[in-house]
N, C-alpha and C positions, 0 to 999 in steps of 0.2 A: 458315961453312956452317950451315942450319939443317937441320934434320931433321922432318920433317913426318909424322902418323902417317896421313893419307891419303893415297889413291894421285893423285897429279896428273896423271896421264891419264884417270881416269876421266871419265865422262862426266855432265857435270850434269842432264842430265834426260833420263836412260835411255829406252829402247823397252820398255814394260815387257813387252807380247806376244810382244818376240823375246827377253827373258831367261825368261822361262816358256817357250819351244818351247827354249830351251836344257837346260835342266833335264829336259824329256823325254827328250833324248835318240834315238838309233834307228840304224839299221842304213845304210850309207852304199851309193849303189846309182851306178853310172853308166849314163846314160842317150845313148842314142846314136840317129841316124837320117840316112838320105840315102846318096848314091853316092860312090865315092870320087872323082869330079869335085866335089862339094858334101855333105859329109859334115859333122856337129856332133854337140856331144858335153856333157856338164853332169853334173857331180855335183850328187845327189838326194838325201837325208835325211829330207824332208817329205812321206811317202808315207804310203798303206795297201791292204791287198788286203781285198774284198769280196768273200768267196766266193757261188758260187751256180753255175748252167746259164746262160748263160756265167760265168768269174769275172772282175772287172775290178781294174785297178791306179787310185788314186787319186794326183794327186801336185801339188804346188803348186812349180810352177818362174818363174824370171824372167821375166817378160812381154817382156823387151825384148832374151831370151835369142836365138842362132843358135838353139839347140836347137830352141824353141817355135815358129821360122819354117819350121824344115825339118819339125819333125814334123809340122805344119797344110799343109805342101806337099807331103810323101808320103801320110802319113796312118799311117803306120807307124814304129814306131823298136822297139828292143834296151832291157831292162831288165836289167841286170848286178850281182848283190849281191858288193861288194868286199871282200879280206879284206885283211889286216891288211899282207903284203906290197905291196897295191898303195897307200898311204897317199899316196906323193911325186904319183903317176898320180890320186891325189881332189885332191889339191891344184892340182893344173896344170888340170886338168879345169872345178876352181871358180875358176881364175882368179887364187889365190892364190902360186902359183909360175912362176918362166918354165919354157917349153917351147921351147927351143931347135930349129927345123923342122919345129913344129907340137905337137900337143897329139895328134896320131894316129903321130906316127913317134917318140912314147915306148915303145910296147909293139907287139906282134902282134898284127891283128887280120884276123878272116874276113868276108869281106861276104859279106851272106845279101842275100835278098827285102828284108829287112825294117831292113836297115841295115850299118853295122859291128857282129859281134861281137867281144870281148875274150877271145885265144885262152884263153888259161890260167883263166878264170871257171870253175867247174863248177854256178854257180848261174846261170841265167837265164832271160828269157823276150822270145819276140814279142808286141808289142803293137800293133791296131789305135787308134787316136785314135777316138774316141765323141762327144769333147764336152770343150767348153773354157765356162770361164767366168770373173772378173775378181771377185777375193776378197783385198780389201785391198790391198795393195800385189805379188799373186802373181797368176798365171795357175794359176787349177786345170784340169788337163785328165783326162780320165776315160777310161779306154781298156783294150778288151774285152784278156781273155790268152789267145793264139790258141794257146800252144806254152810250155809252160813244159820245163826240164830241172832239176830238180831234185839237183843233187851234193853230195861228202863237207864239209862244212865244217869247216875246222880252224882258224882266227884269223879270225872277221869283226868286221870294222872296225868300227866305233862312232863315231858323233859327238855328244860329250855337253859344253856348256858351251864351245864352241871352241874343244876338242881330239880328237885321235881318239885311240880307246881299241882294247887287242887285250881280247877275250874269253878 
């Protein structure tokens, strides 16, 4: 047996842009839109809010995501900031864990206007879609906050280095 003092999984010629947005870091948000006939859903990390009269949510999601097709077809979706509890719910969400009868009948949720929300959130908001544009390998879409609720936070999730963190 040998023993090797690098890691043999690593990857020979890294993405270097995605170990720097690693290193950033940020707050894990889920993002939802559509009816419960045609409903999606995608954990978000690559965001930022732009305050101003209106304020807008920035955010860069998979291009080839359900997400990005429903919310270009409603024109609306639910921004969700998750905490620490919901960790298994960002995983399934992103596609990293199975959801056993879907990725919506892991938890409660309320359909609004504006999509599904995730009952137990106390952080969230409605968003109108503004504006999509094709930024590297992501779909940035840019989208007015029509309705924000603001609640108590007590463990928000974090995704720093691909892992989530409790605060």
């Amino acid at each position: 047996m040998t023993i090797h003092d690098e890691n043999p999984f690593l990857d020979p010629e890294p993405d270097q842009a995605r170990r720097l947005r690693g290193r950033l870091g940020g707050a894990v948000t889920l993002w939802t839109s559509g009816t419960p006939a045609d409903r999606a859903g995608l954990t978000v990390s690559s965001l930022m809010v732009a305050g101003g009269e209106p304020a807008y949510v920035l955010a860069l999601l998979d291009p080839d995501s359900d997400l990005l097709a429903t919310l270009e077809e409603t024109g609306r979706g639910v921004v969700q900031v998750l905490e620490w509890r919901h960790r298994q719910l960002a995983e399934m969400f992103a596609g990293q864990a199975p959801a056993p009868g879907g990725t919506f009948a892991q938890a409660a949720f309320d359909q609004t206007d504006y999509g599904p929300r995730l009952s137990d959130v106390t952080t969230w908001a409605w968003v109108s879609l503004t504006g999509r544009r094709d930024v590297g390998w992501s779909a940035e879409v840019s989208c007015r906050l029509d309705r924000l609720e603001i609640g108590e936070e007590h463990e928000p999730l974090i995704h720093r280095r691909g892992r989530y963190l409790a605060q």
